[in-house]
N, C-alpha and C positions, 0 to 999 in steps of 0.2 A: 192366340185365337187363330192367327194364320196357320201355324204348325197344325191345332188341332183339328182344321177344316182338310189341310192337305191329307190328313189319316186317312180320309173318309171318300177322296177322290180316285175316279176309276183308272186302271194303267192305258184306259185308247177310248178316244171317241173316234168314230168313224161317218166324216161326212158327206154325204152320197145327194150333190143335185142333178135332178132330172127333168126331164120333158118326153115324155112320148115315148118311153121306154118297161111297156107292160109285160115284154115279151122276157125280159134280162134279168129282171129284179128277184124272183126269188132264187134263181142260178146263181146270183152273186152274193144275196144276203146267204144262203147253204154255204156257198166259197168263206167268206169271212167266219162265219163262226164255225167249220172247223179248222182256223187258223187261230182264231182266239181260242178254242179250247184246248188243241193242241199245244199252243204256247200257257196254257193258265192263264191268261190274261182278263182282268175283270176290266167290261168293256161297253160300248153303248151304241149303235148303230141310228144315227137321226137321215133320214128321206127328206129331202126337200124336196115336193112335188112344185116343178115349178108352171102350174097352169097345165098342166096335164088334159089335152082330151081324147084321148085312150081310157084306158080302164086302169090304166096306173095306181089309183088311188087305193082301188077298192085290191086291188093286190097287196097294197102295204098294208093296207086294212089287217088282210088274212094272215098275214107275214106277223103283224103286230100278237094277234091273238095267241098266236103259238110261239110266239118271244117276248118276254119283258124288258129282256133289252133293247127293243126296237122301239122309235120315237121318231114320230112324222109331223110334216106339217104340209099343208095344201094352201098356194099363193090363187088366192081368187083368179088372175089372170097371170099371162107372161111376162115377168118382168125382168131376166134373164139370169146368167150367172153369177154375176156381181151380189146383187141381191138375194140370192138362194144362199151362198156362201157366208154372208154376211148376219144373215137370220141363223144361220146352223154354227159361226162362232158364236153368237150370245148364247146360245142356246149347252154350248159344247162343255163336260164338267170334267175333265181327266187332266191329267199328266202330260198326254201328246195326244195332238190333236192330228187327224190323218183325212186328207178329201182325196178324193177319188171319182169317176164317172162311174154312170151307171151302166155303160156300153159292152160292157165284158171288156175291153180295150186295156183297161189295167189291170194287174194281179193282187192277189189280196197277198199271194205268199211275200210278197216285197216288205212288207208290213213288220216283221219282228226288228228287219236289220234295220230298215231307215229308224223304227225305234230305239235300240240301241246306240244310234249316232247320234238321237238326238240328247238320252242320258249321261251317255259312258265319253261320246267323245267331243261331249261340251256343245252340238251346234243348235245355234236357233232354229234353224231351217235347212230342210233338207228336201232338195226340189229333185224329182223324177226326171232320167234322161234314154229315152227313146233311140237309142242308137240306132238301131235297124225296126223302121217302120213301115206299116202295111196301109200306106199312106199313096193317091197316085200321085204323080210329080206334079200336078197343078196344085196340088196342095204342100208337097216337099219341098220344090224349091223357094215360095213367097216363105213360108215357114223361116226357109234358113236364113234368107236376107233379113225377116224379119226379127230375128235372132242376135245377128251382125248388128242389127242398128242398136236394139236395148243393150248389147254387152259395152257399145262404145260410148253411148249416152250415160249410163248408169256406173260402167266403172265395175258392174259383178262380172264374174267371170264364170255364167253359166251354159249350157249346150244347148236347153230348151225351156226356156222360162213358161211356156205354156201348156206346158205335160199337166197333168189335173191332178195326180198321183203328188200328192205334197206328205212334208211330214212337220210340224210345229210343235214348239215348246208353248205351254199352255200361255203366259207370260206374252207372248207373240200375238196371237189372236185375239187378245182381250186387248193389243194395243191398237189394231188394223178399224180401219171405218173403210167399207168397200163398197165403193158403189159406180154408177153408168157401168162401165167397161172394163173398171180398171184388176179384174181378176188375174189380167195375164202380166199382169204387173207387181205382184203382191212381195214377191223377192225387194223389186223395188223402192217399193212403201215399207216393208221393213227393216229397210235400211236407213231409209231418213227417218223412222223411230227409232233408231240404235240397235240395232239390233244386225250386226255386223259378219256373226262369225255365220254365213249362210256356203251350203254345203251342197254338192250332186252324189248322187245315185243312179249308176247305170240302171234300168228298169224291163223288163220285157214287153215288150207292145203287140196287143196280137191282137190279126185283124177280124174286123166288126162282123157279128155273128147273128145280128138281128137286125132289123131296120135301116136307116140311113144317116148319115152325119145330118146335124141340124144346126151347121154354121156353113156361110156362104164363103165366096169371096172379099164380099163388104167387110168383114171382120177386121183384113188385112189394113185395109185404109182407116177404118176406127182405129186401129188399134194402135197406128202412126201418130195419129191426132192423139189418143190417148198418152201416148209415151211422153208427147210435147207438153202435155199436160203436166204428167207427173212429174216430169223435169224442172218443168217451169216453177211451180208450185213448195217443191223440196228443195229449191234454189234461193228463190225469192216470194217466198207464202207471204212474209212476215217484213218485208221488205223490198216491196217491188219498185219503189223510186231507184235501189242501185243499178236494175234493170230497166227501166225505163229512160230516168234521167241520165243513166250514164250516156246510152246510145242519143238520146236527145241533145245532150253536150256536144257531144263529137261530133253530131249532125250541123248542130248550130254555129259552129266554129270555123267547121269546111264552109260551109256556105258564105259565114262573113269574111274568112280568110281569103276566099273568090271575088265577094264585092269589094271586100277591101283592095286589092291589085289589079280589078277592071277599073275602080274608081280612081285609083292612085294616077294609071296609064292613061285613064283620059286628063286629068290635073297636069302633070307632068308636059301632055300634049300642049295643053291649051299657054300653059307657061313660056314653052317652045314655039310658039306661032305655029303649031305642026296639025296636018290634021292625024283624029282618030274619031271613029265612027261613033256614034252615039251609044251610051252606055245598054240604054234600051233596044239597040240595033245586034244587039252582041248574045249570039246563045247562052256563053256561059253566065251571064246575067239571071235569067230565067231557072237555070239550073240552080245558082247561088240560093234565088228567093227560095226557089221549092225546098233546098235542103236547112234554111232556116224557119221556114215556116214549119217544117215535118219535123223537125226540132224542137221546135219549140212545143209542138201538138204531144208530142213522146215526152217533152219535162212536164208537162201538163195532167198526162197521163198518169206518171208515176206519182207525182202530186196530189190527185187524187187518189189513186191506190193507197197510196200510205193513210190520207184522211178516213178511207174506209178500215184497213187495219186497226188503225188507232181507237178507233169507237167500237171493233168486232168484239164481242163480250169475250172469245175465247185467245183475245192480245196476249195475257199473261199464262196460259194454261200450259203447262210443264209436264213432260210425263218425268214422273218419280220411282227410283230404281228400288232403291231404300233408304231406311232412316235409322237414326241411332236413337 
């Protein structure tokens, strides 16, 4: 049945979310398909209008009319990237699955060879890499720090996890659930689905030809929080007492290991006819409780994480590769 359905599936979806970009859309939809037709490729271009209030819509509209391979869909309001991405994988029916902005900013000619990499030389994933960008340096330099931090958190070894220009094995996108922020992370996420062998492609970036970028600085700092997130989560989703309780242990042990040799020292004194100050007169007293109390609140913690795991209906849900 599977074999039979894969007969029938197109060689490229092409998924394109946007905001505010009425001016780009048919320049780029014209760009793609004579790259799809130049290549033969049987293909399907979906729009995610993400809250659009420009005339964006009614351009896909007319885009639509005169291609049947075009397929849109319009988010009542803005709900950002994540979510536009996330609607256009369920939605996505091919072989390789390709997103891209709508900005003119990436090229549609990149499109044959990341496909090819993604068939011929086995990768899951194959993320777009901006090597010379028309980008000013308030936005290049956080980029690269931001860069540095996901390659040492994550263990991939990519150049720019947040190029838009992606390329997927169908397999891949039908694993991913994407949502707040987490788009610029998607390398990452599927990797803690297994999905291991992920790949770069130098890509051409060329600068913005209509309107204005429509992420801020704030991004930056989501995007940190995000990363902590995903980290956190593809670590200890399924298991957060190891993290919790583990730092809770070691927390609770310094602290008594503290009261134990402030108490021993005063004991010791008083055995000796000696004096020593009152245990409660002593900083490191104070320090001990705090780090057995926050010890104990972090075993507590973990404690309950696992209670919540344990009753989550999806405890046991396994993704499955194949079966005999």
């Amino acid at each position: 049945m599977l074999c039979f359905r894969e007969n029938f599936m197109k060689d490229l979806s092409v998924i394109i979310p946007l905001f505010n970009e009425e001016e780009s859309l048919g320049e780029l939809h014209h760009w793609i398909v004579q790259v799809m037709n130049k290549n033969q490729f049987t293909y399907e271009v979906i729009f995610i209008d993400d809250g659009s209030t420009d005339s964006s819509w009614s351009v896909i509209g007319d885009i639509q009319k005169k291609d049947p391979h075009v397929r849109g869909v319009r988010f009542q309001r803005n709900y950002g990237k994540s979510a536009a991405l996330h609607v256009g994988f369920e939605m996505s029916d091919a072989h390789v699955v390709v997103t891209m902005d709508a900005d003119l900013q990436d090229s549609p000619d990149e499109i044959p060879e990341m496909r090819r990499m993604i068939l011929e030389d086995k990768y899951d994933l194959i993320s777009g890499w901006k090597q010379k960008r028309y980008d000013p340096i308030s936005k290049t330099i956080p980029t690269k720090l931001f860069n540095w931090a996901t390659r040492m958190m994550s263990g991939i070894s990519l150049h720019d996890f947040n190029c838009g220009l992606k390329a997927y094995r169908y397999d891949v996108v039908k694993s991913l659930e994407i949502y707040g922020e987490m788009h610029r992370y998607i390398p990452v996420m599927a990797k803690k689905e297994g999905f291991k062998k992920i790949g770069e492609k130098s890509v051409e970036h060329r600068a913005r030809k209509y309107g204005v970028s429509k992420f801020g600085l704030e991004r930056f700092i989501n995007g940190f929080l995000d990363l902590l997130t995903i980290t956190f989560i593809s670590r200890f989703g399924k298991k957060p007492m190891h993290f919790f309780g583990s730092i809770g242990l070691i927390m609770f042990f310094i602290g008594f290991i503290a009261f134990a040799i402030i108490g021993g020292n005063k004991l010791i004194a008083l055995l000796n006819n000696e004096y020593e100050k009152n245990i409660a007169e002593q900083s490191i007293f104070y320090i001990a409780l705090t780090a057995m109390i926050i010890g104990t609140q972090l075993f507590l913690a973990g404690f309950l994480g696992e209670l919540i795991a344990r009753n989550s209906s999806s405890r046991n849900e396994y993704k499955i590769k194949e079966r005999l």
